[in-house]
C-alpha positions in Angstrom: -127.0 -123.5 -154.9 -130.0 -121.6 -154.5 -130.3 -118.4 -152.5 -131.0 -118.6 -148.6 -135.1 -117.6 -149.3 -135.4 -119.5 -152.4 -133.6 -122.5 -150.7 -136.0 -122.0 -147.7 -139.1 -121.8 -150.0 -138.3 -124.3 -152.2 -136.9 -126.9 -150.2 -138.5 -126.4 -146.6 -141.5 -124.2 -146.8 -143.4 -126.9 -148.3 -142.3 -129.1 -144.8 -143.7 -126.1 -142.3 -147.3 -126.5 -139.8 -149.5 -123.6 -139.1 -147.2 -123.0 -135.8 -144.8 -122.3 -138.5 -146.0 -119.2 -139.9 -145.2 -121.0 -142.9 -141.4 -119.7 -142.6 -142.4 -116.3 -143.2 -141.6 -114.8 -139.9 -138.4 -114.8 -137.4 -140.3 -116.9 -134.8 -142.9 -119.6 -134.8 -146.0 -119.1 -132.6 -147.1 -122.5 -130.1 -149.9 -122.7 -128.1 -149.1 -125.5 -125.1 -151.2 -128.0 -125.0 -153.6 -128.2 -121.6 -152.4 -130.5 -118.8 -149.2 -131.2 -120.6 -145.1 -129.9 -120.0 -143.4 -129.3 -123.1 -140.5 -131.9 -123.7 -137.2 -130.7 -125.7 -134.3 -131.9 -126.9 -131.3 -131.3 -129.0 -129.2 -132.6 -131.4 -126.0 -131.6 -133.4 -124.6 -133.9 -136.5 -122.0 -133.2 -138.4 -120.5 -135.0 -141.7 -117.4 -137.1 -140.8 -118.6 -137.4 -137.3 -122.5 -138.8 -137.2 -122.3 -139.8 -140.6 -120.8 -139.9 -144.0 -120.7 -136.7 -146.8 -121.6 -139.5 -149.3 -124.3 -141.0 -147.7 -128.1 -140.9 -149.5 -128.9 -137.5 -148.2 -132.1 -139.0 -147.3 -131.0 -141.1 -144.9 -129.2 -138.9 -143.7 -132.2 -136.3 -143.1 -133.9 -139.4 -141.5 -131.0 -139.7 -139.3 -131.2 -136.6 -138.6 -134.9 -136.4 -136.8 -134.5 -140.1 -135.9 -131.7 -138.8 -133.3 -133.8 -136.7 -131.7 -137.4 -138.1 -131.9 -135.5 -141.1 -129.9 -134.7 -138.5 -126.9 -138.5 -138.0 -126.9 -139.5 -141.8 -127.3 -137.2 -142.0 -123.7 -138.8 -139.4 -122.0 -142.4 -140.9 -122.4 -143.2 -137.9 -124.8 -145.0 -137.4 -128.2 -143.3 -135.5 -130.4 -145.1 -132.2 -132.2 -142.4 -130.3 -133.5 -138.9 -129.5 -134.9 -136.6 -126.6 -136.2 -133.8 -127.0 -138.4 -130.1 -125.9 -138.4 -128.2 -125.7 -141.6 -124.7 -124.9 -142.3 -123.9 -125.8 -146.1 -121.1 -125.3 -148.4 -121.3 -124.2 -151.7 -121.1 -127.1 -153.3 -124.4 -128.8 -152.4 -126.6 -129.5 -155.0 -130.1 -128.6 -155.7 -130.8 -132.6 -156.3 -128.8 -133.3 -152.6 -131.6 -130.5 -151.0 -134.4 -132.3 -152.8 -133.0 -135.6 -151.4 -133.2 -134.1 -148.1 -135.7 -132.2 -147.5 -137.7 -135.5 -148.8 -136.5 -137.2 -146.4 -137.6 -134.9 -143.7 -141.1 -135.5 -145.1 -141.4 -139.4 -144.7 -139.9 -139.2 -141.1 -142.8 -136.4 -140.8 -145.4 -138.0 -142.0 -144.4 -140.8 -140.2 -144.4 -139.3 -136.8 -146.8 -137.1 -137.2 -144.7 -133.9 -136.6 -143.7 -130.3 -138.3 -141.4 -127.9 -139.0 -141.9 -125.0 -137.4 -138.5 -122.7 -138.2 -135.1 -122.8 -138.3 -131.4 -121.0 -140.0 -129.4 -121.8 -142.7 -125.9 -120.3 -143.3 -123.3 -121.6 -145.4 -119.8 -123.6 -144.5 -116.8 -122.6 -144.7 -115.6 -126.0 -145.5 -116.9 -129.0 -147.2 -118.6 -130.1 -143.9 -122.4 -130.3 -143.5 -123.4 -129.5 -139.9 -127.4 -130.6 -139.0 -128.7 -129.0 -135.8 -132.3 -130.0 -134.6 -134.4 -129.2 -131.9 -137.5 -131.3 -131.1 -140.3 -130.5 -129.0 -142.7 -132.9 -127.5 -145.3 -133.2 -125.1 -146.0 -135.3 -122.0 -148.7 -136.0 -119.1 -147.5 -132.6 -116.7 -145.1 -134.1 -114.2 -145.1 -137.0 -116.1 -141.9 -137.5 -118.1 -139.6 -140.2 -117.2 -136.1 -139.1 -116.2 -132.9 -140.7 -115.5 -133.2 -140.0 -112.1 -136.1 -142.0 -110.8 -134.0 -145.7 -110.7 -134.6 -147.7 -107.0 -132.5 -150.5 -105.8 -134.3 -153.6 -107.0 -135.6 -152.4 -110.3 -135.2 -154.8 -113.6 -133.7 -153.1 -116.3 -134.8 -153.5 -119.9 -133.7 -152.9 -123.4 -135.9 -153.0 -126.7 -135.1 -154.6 -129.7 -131.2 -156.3 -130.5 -128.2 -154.4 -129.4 -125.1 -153.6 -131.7 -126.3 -153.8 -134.8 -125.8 -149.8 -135.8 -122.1 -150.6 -134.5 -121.2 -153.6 -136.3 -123.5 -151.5 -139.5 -120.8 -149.0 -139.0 -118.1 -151.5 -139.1 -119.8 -152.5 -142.4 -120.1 -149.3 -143.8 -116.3 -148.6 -143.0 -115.3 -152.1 -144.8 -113.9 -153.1 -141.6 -116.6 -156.1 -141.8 -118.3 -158.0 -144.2 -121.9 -159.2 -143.9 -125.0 -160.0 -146.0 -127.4 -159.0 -143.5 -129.0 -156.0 -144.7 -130.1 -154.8 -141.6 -126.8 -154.4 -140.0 -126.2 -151.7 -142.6 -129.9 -150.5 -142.4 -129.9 -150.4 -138.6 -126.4 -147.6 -138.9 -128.1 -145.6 -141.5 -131.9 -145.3 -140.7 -132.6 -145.5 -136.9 -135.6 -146.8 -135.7 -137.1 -144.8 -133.7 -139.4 -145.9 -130.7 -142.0 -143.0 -130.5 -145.0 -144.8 -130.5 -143.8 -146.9 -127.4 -142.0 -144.4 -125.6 -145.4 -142.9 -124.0 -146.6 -145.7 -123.3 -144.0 -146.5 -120.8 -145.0 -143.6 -118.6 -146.3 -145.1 -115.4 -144.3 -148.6 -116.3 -141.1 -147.3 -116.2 -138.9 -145.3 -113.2 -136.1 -144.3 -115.3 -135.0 -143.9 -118.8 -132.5 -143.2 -121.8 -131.9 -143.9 -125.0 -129.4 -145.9 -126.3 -127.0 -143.4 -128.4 -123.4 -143.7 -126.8 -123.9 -147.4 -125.5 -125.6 -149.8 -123.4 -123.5 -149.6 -120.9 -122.6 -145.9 -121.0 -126.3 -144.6 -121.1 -127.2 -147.1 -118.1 -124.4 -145.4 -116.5 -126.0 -142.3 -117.1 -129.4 -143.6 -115.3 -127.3 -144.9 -112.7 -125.2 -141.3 -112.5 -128.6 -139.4 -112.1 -130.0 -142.1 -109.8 -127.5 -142.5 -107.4 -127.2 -145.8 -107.6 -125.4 -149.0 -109.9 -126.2 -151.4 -112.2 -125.8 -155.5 -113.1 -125.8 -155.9 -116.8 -126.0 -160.0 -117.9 -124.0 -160.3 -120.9 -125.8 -163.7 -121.8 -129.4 -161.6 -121.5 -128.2 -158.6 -124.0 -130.5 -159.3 -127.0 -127.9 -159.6 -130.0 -128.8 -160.6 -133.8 -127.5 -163.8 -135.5 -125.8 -161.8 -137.9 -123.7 -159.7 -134.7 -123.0 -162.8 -133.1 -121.3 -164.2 -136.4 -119.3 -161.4 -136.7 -118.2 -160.4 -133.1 -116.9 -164.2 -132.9 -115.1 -163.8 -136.7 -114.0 -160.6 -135.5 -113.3 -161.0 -132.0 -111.8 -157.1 -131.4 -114.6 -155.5 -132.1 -116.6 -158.1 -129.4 -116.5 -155.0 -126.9 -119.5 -152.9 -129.5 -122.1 -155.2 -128.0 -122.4 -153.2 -124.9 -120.1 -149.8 -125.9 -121.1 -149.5 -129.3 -123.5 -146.3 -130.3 -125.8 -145.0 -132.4 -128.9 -147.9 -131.4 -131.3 -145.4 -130.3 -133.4 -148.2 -129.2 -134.3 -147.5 -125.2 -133.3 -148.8 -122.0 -135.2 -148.6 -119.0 -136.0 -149.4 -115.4 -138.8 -150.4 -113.7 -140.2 -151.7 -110.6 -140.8 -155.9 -110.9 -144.7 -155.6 -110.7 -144.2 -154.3 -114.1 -143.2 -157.1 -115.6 -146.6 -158.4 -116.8 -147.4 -154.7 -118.0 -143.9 -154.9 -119.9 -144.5 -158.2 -121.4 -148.2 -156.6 -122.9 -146.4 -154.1 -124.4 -144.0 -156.1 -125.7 -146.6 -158.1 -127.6 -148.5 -154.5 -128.2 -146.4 -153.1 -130.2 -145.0 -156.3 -131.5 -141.6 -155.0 -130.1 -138.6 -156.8 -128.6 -138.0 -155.8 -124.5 -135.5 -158.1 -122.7 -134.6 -157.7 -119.4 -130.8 -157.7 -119.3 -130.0 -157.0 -115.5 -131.2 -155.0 -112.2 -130.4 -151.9 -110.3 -127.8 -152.4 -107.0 -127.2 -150.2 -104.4 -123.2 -150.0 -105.0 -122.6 -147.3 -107.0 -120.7 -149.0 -110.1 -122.4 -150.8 -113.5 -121.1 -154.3 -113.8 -121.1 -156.5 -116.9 -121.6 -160.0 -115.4 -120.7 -163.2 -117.3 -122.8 -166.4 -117.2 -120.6 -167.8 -114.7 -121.0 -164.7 -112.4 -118.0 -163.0 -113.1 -117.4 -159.3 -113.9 -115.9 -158.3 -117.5 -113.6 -155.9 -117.4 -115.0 -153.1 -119.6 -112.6 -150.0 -120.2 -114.8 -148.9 -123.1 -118.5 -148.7 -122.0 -119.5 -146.2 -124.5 -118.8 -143.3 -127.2 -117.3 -139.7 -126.4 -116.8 -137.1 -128.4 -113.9 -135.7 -126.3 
């Protein structure tokens, strides 16, 4: 492998905005943008963990941004920039870096964002570790936090649930599926970032969908102060999960626990409804209402017949 500056130049430089400095400096320089708060996030991944040390290094470089740009999408915010964390071993492979740092490009370019600095350092072990930070920008006082759920308020979800899971499960060979997008769903998030700020004003409350459904509701409801009914029968699940989760029936729990979605549930109040269903068809994007905001403080998974599922797992933890 390359040196640290030659890596930087080669592979990264080429990747950097103006508020860059294009790498040459220990700092970038960012001028905020009038009548707008500056909307961060951050996100670790590490090989083994988030994903695979023989996955497509592009994907997993997509992955990587995808992670984060979906924090963004949840808090109404459009995203501007990024740095990047590297820790490398050895052993990685100009080809691997080209992979990458291509793949850092296309999620770029298809965002519209920029690297603006960063650190690399190299691994002790064969394990790749990925940290980035995102910044966006949103209306001032305007991003949407967890915290703003009321009693009464629906509670939507874009797109299907489950399919990174049962991907995963595919990936793992614990599955078997022809369904592409299972598989395409676990390796390249998609991101919501062009709908996310769009929901300011519609939405009270919001998170993305990275531990769980029922887990990052949970989190809403935590910050709220309040609890949650989720219908089972409402989730929106693909053809392709259903076939499996009934050939497969112990992994049935990953339609409401399983991680790594990073599509974005919300509240909102129900005179949004009609302004929900126009951005639905907007951005030609799935939202289904799966449930509503209680007053008891607990989130309940609620059969067709009315009755509660008992739900142990409601979501990934590292610890």
């Amino acid at each position: 492998m390359v040196g640290e500056f030659d890596l930087i130049k080669q592979y990264f430089k080429p990747l950097a905005g103006d508020e860059g400095l294009s790498l040459l400096d220990d700092a970038a320089c960012v001028s905020p943008e009038a009548g707008k708060d500056l909307i961060i996030s951050k996100d670790v991944l590490v090989s083994g963990v988030h994903f695979f040390r023989d996955d497509d290094p592009c994907d997993i470089a997509k992955k990587s941004l995808a992670v984060n740009l979906s924090d963004l999408a949840a808090k109404g915010a459009v995203p501007r920039y990024y740095v990047l964390g590297l820790s490398l071993p050895q052993t990685i492979s100009s080809d691997w870096l080209s992979s990458f740092a291509n793949g850092l490009k296309d999620m770029q370019d298809a965002c519209g964002i920029s690297l603006i600095g960063g650190d690399t350092t190299k691994s002790p072990t064969d394990t790749i570790t990925i940290s980035v930070t995102v910044f966006g920008a949103a209306k001032r006082g305007r991003m949407i936090k967890r915290s703003g759920a009321k009693v009464g308020d629906d509670i939507y979800v874009t797109g299907h649930i489950g399919l990174a899971a049962f991907g995963l499960l595919v990936r793992q060979g614990k599955v078997s599926s022809d369904d592409r997008s299972l598989l395409e769903r676990y390796l390249r998030p998609q991101v919501r970032y062009e709908l996310g700020p769009k929901l300011i004003g519609v939405a009270s409350a919001s998170a993305d969908i990275s531990d769980g459904l029922l887990a990052d509701i949970g989190h809403i409801c935590a910050a709220s102060g309040v609890g949650a009914k989720i219908s089972l029968p409402d989730i929106p699940i693909s053809e392709s999960v259903k076939a499996i989760s009934k050939s497969y029936p112990k992994y049935s729990s990953l339609l409401w626990s399983g991680g790594d979605d990073y599509e974005i549930i919300f509240t909102a109040n129900r005179t949004m409804r009609q302004a929900i269903s126009n951005l639905s068809n907007d951005f030609n994007t799935l939202i289904t209402r799966v449930g509503h905001i209680t007053s008891e403080k607990s989130v309940l998974l609620i059969q067709e017949n009315g009755d509660v599922i008992d739900t142990p797992e409601k979501g990934y933890m590292h610890f």
